[in-house]
C-alpha positions as CSV (number, residue, x, y, z in Angstrom):
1,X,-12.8,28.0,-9.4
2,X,-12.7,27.7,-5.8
3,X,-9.9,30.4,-5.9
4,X,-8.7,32.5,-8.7
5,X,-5.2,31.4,-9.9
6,X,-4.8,34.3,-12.4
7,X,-4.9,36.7,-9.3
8,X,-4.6,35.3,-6.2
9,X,-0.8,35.9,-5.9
10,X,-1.5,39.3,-5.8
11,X,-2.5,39.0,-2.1
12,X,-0.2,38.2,0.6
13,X,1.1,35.1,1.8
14,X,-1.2,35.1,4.9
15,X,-4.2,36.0,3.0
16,X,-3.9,33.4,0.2
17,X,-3.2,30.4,2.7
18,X,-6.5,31.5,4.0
19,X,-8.2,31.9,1.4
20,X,-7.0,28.5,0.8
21,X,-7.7,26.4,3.9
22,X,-11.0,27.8,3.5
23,X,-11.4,27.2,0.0
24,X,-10.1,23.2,1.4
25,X,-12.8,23.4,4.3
26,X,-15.3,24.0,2.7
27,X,-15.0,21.8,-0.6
28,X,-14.4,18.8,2.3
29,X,-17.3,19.9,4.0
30,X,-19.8,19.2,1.2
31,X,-18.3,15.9,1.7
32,X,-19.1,15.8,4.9
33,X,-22.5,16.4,5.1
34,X,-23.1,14.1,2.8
35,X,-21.8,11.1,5.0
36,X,-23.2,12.7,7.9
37,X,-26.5,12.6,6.2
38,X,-26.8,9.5,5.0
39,X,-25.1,7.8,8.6
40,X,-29.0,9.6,10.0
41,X,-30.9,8.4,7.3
42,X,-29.5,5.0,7.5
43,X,-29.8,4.9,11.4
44,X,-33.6,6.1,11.8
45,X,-34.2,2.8,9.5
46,X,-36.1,5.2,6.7
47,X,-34.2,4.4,3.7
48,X,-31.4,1.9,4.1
49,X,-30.5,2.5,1.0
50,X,-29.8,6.1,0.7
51,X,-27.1,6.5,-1.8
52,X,-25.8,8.4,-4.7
53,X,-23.4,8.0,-7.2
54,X,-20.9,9.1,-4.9
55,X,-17.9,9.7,-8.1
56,X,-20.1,11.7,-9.5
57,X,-20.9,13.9,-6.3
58,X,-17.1,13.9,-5.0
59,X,-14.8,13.5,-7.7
60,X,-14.8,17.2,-8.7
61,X,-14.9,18.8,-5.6
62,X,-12.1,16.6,-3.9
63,X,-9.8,17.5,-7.0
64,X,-10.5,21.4,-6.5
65,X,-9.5,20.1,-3.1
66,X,-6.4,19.0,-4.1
67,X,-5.7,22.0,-6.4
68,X,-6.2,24.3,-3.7
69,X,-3.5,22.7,-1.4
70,X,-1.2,23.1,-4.1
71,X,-1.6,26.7,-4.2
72,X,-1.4,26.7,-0.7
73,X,2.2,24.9,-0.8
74,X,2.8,26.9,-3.3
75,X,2.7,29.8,-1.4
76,X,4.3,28.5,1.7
77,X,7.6,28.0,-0.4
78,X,7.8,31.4,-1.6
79,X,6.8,32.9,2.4
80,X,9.8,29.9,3.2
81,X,12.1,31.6,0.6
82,X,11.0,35.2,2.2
83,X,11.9,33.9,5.5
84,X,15.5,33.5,4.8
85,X,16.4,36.8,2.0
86,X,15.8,39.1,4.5
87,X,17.5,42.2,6.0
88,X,19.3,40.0,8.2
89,X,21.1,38.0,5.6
90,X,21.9,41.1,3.7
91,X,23.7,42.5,6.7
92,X,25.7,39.9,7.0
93,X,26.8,38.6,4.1
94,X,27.1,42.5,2.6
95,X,26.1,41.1,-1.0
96,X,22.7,42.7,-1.5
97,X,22.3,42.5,-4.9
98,X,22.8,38.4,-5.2
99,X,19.9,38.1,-2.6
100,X,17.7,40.2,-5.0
101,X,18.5,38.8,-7.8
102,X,17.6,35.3,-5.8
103,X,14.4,37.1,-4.6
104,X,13.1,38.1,-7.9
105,X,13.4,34.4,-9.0
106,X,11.5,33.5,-6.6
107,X,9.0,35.5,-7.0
108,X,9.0,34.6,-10.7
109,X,8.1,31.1,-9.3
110,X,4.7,31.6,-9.6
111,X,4.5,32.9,-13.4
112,X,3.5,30.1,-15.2
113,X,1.0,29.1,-12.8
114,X,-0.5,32.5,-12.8
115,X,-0.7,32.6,-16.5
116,X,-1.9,29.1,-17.0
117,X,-4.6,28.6,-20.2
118,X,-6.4,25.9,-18.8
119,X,-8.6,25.4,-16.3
120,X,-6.7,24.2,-13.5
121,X,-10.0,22.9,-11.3
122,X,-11.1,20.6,-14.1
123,X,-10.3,16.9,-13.6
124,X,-9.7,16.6,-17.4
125,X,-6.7,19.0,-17.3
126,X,-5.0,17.0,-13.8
127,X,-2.1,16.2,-16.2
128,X,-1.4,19.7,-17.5
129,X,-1.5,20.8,-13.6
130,X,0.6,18.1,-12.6
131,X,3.3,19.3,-15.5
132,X,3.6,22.5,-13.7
133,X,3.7,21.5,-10.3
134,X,6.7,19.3,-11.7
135,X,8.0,22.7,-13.5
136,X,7.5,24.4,-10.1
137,X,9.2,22.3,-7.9
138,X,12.0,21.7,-10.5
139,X,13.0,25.3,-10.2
140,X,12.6,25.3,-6.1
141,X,15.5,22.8,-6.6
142,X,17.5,24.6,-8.1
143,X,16.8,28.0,-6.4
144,X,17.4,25.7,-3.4
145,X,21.3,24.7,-4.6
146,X,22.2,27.8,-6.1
147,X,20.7,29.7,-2.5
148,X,23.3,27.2,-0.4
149,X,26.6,27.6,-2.8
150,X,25.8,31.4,-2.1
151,X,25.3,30.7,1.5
152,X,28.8,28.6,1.4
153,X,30.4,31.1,0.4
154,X,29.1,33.8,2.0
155,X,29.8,32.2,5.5
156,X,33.6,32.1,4.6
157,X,33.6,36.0,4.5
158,X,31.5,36.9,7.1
159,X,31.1,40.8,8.4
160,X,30.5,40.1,11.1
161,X,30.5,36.8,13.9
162,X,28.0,38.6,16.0
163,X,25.3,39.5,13.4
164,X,25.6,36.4,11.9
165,X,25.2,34.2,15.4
166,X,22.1,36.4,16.0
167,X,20.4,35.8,12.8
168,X,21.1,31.6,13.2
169,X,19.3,31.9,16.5
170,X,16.6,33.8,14.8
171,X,16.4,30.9,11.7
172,X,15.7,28.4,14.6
173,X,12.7,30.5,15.2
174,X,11.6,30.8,11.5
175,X,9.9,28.5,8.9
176,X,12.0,28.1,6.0
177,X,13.3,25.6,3.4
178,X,14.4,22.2,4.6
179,X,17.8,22.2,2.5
180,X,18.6,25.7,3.1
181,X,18.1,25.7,6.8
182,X,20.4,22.9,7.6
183,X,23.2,24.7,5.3
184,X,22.9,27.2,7.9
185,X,22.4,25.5,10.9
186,X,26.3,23.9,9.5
187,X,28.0,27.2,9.5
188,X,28.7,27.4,13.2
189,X,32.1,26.8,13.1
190,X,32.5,29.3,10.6
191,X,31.0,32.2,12.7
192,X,33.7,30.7,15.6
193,X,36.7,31.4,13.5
194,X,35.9,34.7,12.1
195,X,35.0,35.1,16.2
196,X,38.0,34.5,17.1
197,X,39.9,36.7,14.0
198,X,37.8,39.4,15.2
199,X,39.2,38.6,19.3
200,X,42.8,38.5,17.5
201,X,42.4,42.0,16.0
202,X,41.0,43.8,19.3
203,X,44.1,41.8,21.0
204,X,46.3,43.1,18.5
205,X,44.9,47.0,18.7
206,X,44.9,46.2,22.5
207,X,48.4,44.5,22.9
208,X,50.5,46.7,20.3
């Protein structure tokens, strides 16, 4: 295979989505020179006819292709995930444990894939890989829903208005997931009001 699946989440995010893209380049690049080959054989008038039995010299190599930017997306939703169970999200919601218990699920994402008995660059199994690519994003759903009805509630007893403004700025910054993102980028007006409950008790300790 053009990259191991049984170990390649092992490595970091970084170093799998280049191990990837290069994995892509280069499986595209046989492709490539092919054409590129055949355009200069064609236009020195030598053999006009200079062709092979191009399914034959692509088909397996443009699937590999394919498989490899799966992994790749793969691993961009669990970095995505990453992005937004951080430190920052602890602090502010002070419920630690729910974001590691979210964390280790996705992490757990990749499992089946890892531990696949097939032979996921093989044309012949494209079904079986399709099935858990199905699985996979399946479960991103519902990591996805269950991630915003914590972040709903969460944002109704916030810690802290500051914190929590910072760390929106910050998410503008960040890649993450889609759907979880613009949960966040609603909760404005919750940060406001526990803003101004916060203003209201210094007034009060001020005042009385």
């Amino acid at each position: 295979g053009a990259v191991d699946i049984r170990t390649v989440f092992k490595e970091s995010p970084a170093v799998v989505k280049q191990k990837t893209r290069e994995a892509t380049r280069c499986l595209h690049l046989w492709k490539q020179s092919y054409l590129d080959v055949r355009k200069k054989i064609e236009t020195s008038g030598r053999d006009a006819r200079w062709e092979f039995d191009r399914k034959r010299l692509f088909d397996r190599t443009d699937y590999m292709a394919q498989i490899c930017e799966d992994i790749f997306k793969v691993v961009q939703t669990i970095e995505e995930f990453h992005n937004i169970f951080g430190p920052e999200l602890k602090a502010v919601t002070g419920d630690p444990e729910r974001i590691e218990e979210v964390v280790e699920r996705v992490d757990s994402l990749v499992i089946p894939i890892e531990q696949v008995v097939f032979d996921p660059y093989l044309p012949a199994n494209k079904s079986k890989w399709s099935v858990l690519m199905e699985q996979f994003e399946r479960n991103v759903q519902r990591i996805e829903m269950e991630a915003n009805t914590f972040i709903d509630e969460s944002f109704k007893t916030l810690r802290s208005a500051e914190g929590a403004f910072d760390m929106l700025h910050n998410f503008k910054h960040i890649r993450s997931r889609d759907a979880i993102n613009s949960t966040m980028m609603k909760k404005f007006n919750e940060i406001l009001s526990q803003f101004e409950k916060e203003v209201d008790i210094i007034n009060d300790l001020f005042v009385t």
